[in-house]
NUROBA-578485 format. One record per residue (C-alpha): x, y, z. Coordinates in steps of 0.5 Angstrom, whole numbers, plus 500, padded with zeros to 3 digits. Example, Ala and Ser with C-alpha at 12.3 -4.5 7.8 and 13.67 -1.06 7.14 Angstrom:
# NUROBA-578485
525491516/527498514/
//
This chain:
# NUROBA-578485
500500500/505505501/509503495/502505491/502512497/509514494/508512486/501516486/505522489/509524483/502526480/499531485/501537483/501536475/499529471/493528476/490534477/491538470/488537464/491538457/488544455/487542447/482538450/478542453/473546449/474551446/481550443/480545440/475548436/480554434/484549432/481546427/480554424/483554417/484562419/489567423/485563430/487556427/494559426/495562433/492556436/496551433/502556434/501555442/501547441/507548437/510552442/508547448/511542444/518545444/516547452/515540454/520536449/526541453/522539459/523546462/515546463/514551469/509550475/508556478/501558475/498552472/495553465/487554463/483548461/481549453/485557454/493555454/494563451/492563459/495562465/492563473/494564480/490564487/488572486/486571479/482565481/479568486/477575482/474570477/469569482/466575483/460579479/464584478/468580472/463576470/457583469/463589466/466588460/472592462/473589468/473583465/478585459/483587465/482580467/483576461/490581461/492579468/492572465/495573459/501577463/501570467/502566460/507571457/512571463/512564464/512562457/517567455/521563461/521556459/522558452/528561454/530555458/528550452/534554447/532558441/530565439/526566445/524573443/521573436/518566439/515570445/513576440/510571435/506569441/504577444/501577438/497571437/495571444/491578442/487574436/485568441/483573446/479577442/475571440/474569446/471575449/464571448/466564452/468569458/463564462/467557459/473563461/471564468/469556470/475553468/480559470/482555476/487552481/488545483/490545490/497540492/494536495/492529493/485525494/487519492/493519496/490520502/485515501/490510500/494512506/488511510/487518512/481519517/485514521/492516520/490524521/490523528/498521530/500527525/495532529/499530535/506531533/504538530/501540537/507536541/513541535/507548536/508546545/516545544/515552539/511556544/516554550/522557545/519563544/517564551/524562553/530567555/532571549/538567545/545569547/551568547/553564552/560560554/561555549/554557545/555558537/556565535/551568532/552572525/548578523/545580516/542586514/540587507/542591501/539599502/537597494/534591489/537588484/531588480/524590482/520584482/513585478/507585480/499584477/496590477/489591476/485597479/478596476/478590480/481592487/489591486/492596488/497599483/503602485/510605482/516600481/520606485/515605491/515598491/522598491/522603498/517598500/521591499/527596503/524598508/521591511/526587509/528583515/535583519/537576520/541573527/543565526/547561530/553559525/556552527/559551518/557553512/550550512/547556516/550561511/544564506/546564499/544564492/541558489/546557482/547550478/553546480/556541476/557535480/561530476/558529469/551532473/548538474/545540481/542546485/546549490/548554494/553560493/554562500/559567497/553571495/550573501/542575499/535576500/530573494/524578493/516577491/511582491/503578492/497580493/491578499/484580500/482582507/475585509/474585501/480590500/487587497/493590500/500588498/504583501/512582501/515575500/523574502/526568501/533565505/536559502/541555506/545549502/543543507/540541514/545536516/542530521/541531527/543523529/543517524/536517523/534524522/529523516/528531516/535532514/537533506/541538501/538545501/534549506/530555508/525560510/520565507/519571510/511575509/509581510/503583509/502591508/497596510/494601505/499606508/505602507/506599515/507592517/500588519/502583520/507577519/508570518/513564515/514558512/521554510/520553502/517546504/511549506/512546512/513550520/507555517/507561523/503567524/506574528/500579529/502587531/497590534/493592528/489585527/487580532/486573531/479571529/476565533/476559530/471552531/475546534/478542529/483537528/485541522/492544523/490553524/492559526/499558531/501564533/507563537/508571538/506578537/511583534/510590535/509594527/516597527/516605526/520607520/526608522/526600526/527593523/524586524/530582526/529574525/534569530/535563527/538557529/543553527/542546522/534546523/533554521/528554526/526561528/527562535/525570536/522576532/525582534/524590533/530594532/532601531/534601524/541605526/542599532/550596532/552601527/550598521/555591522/553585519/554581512/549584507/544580503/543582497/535584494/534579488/528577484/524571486/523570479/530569477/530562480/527560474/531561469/538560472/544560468/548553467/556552468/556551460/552556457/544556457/539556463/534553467/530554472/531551480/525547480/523541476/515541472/512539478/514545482/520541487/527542487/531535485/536533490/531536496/528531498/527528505/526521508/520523511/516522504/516515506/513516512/509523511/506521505/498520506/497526508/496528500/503532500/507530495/514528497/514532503/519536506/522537499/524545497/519547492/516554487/512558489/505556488/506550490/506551498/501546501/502549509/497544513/499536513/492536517/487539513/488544506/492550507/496554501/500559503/499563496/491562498/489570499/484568503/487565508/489572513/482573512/480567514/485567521/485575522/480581523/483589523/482593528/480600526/
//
């Protein structure tokens, strides 16, 4: 039984929960046109010909069923189930556009990735995506219905592994780790005690490298900003990190393709200390406010003892920051890049909703931080090995006079399409959105939970949070769904 748990885990995130999309009505019709639409979809066929035999197929946002000029998201999904899109045409227009934005960055992406003339492909592509999407104005029903996102999580799987029963052991070791968490947090600060590990302090760059993008669509809610605001902002809320340092393991880097022999692997360059950056969006109370996503990476966790089956090759955190309108943190929260250790820190702008008795896995707070005054800085103490965040901390943005390692601000985005050793690129993570080379022991144990090879690095997108219950960290409801403002 468990040899099928693990056989059907390599489908979660796309052979089993996606559809070809030129099978899907309408575009199957499209294609049979002897015209310009007929050209334009078989041009995007071709095109996902190429993708796939290259195998640089990108998992961040999935394809529309019968619109594969079109990609979605977890916020565009969620706007497609408002009357607003459905009822005005100009707001429905400004949704497509998101969609064929989503489509044109990734696919511009994986073409580069595949090799080629990726510009005049992509250009190719602009234009005939306009032509589709003219045509497709009248099947905005169809559009609506199908422009939607699998979660990561597999049904079959879990019924496989017996997840009603099994369910029950899992919920206890997440209660028995949020205790052990509780107690970290409520402990003494950590210090430098005799004998302890020196504790290294980063601070990030007072500049991007790139400024992230970030759909803009103010008809239906998202709010628009300039890039040089953006910029301040990503600045501005950029953690400060304290870790506990006993080798190279605990010292954040770039992710870079490594030769290793006669093969390529992800590793990290941990001479190039840095941030990775995102901009998204959540809807709170029916307003979207921006979030701000920063992502440390670590090149392993080393075993704690000989069978230390959450140990492996890569590591991290991610870092969000949820914004107000006016710019000022409302509130925190974190995962490590296998979606595992999800944790919520409230400012005194929000309290926490009151949520029903489940066994699911929900909000665990096991902290408030204050939201730091401009000229202060969150900063994050980590411990060595694990990662784990011991504390979150404000400081005066002047404190120890600016000593530290500085962490270069990059664009999340840049992981997929990272250069290779001998020329080309290719993204760090495989079609199903994971890290090869990243995976853990646990699969073998975790897998009826319906989480593909957990504990496994992966996208963007692809962060299932709830071994106990469905819970993804891109979800835009999901501050709403723990959290109400205060006025």
């Amino acid at each position: 039984m468990r040899a099928l748990g693990i056989a059907l885990s390599g489908c979660v995130l796309v052979g089993c929960v996606s559809i070809d999309p030129y099978r899907q009505q309408p575009v199957a019709q499209l294609m049979q046109h002897d015209d310009a639409l007929g050209d334009c979809a078989r041009l995007f066929k071709a095109s996902d010909a190429t993708i796939e035999a290259a195998g640089t197929r990108d998992a961040q946002a999935p394809r529309v069923a019968g619109f594969p000029y079109l990609r979605v998201d977890r916020s565009l999904a969620l706007l497609a189930s408002t009357a607003a899109v459905a009822k005005d045409p100009q707001r429905a227009g400004e949704w497509m556009s998101a969609l064929a934005a989503l489509d044109d960055g990734a696919r511009r992406i994986e073409l580069r990735n595949a090799g080629g003339d990726t510009a005049a492909a992509a250009d190719a592509l602009a234009a005939c995506r306009d032509v589709l999407a003219r045509a497709d104005q009248r099947r905005l029903a169809a559009l609506l219905e199908a422009a939607q996102v699998p979660d990561d999580y597999s049904t079959a799987e879990r019924i496989v592994g017996l997840y009603a029963l099994t369910r029950y052991p899992f919920a206890a070791g997440i209660r028995r780790w949020q205790r052990e968490t509780l107690a970290e947090f409520a402990g003494a600060a950590p210090a430098s005690a005799p004998g302890s590990l020196p504790r290294l302090p980063y601070r990030p760059a007072a500049r991007l490298d790139a400024v992230p993008s970030l759909p803009v669509a103010p008809l239906l809610g998202l709010p628009p900003i300039a890039q040089e605001e953006l910029a301040e902002l990503i600045v501005r809320h950029a953690p400060r990190l304290a870790i506990a340092t006993a080798d190279d393991n605990d010292r954040p880097g770039a992710l870079v393709w490594q030769r290793d022999g006669d093969a390529l692997r992800i590793g990290v360059a941990v001479d190039q200390a840095l941030l990775y950056v995102r901009a998204a969006h959540t809807r709170i109370a029916g307003r979207w406010l921006l979030q701000l996503v920063y992502t440390a990476w670590f090149p392993a966790r080393p075993p704690a003892h000989a069978f230390d089956v959450l140990a492996g090759r890569l590591d991290g955190l991610l870092w969000r920051v949820t914004l107000t309108e006016d710019g000022a943190a409302l509130l925190y929260d974190s995962i490590h890049p296998c979606g595992c250790y999800h944790l919520f820190f409230p400012t005194e702008r929000v309290r926490a909703r009151p949520q029903p008795e489940s066994i699911d896995e929900g909000l665990f707070a096991p902290a408030s931080v204050r939201s730091p005054a401009d000229n202060e800085r969150v900063v994050l103490w980590l411990a060595a090995r694990t990662h784990y965040l011991q504390r979150v901390a404000v400081e005066r943005a002047d404190a120890n006079g600016g000593v530290g390692v500085v962490m270069a601000l990059r664009d999340d985005d840049q992981l997929r399409m990272l250069p290779l050793p001998d020329g080309g690129s290719r993204s760090a993570f495989d079609a199903d959105g994971l890290i090869a080379g990243s995976e853990r022991l646990e699969r073998f144990f975790f897998w009826p939970m319906g989480i593909a090879s957990p504990g496994q690095m992966r996208q963007w997108g692809r962060h299932a949070t709830a071994f106990v219950g469905r819970r993804h960290f891109d979800d835009p409801t999901l501050i709403d769904r723990y959290f109400e403002r205060l006025p």
